[in-house]
C-alpha positions in Angstrom: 0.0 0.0 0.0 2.2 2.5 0.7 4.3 1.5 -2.3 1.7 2.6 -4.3 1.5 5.7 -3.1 4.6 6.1 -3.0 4.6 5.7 -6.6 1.5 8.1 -7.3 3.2 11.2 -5.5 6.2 10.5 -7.7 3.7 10.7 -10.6 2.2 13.9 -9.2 5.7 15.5 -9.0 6.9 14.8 -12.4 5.9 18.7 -13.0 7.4 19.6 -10.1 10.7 21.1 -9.1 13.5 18.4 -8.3 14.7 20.3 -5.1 11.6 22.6 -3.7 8.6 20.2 -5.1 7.4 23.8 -6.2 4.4 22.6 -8.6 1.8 24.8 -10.5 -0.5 26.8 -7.7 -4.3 28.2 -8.4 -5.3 31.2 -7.3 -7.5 34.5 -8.5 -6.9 37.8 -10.7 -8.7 40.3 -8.8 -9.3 43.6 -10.4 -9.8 47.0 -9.2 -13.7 46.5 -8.9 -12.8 43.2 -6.7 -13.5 40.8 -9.5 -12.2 37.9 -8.8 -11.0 35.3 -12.2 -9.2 32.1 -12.1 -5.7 31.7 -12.9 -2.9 29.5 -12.4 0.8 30.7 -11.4 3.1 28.6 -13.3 6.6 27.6 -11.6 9.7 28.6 -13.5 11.0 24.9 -14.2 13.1 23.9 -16.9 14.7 20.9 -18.0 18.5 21.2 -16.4 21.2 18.8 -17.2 22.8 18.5 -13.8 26.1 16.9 -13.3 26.6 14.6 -10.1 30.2 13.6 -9.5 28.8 10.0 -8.8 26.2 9.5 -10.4 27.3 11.6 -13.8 24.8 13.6 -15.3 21.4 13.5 -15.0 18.3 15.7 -16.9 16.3 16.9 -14.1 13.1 19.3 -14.2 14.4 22.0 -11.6 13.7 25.7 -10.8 15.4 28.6 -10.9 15.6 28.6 -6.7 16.6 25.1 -6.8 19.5 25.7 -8.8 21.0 28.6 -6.3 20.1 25.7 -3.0 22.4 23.1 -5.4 25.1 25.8 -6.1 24.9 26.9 -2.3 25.5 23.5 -1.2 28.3 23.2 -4.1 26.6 20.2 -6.0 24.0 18.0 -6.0 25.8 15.1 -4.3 26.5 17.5 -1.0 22.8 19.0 -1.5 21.4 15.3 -1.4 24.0 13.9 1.1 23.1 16.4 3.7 19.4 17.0 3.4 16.8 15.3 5.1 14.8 13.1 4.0 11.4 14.3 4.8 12.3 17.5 3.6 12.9 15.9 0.1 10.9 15.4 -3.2 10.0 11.4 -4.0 12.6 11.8 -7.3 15.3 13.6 -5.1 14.8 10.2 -2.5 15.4 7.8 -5.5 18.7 9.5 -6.8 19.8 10.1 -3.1 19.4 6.1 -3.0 21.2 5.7 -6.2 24.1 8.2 -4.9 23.7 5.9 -1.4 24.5 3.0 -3.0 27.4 4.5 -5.8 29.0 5.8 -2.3 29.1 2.6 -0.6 30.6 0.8 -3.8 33.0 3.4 -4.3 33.8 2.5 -0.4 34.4 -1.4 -0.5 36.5 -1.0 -3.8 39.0 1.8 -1.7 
């Protein structure tokens, strides 16, 4: 069960930033006479090509804030190393796994 849902948030993310989960929000125009008309406020996400020292580089979709948090932390293999888990988006989990288990290869072969 939670497998599944595990898997549908991951689904429900695809749109979403890599880093902040920062998705596509609804909300109202309201005009000067206090009309209020639906509208949606689109995230700035593009397709990034972001190079991991382990894992090499992966096409991510990622904002423009997540891009300063990667370049604060100086990479996304220090960003994901250090952050916590809970804080994290269901695609930053899986390549924190995938960095995880690259880490503890590169290890037992030193």
């Amino acid at each position: 069960m939670e497998r599944k849902l595990a898997i549908q948030r991951a689904k429900t993310n695809l749109r979403g930033c890599l880093v902040t989960g920062l998705r596509v929000m609804h909300g109202n125009n309201v005009s000067h006479s206090n009309r209020k008309v639906k509208r949606l406020f689109k995230a700035n996400i593009s397709k990034k090509t972001i190079i991991s020292e382990s894992l090499g580089a992966k096409l991510v979709r990622i904002s423009r804030r997540g891009e300063r948090t990667i370049e604060k932390y100086g990479g996304l293999d220090k960003f994901l190393a250090t952050a916590k888990n809970r804080k994290l988006t269901m695609q930053a989990m899986i390549l924190k796994r995938e960095l995880m288990v690259k880490l503890g290869e590169n290890q037992k072969t030193a």
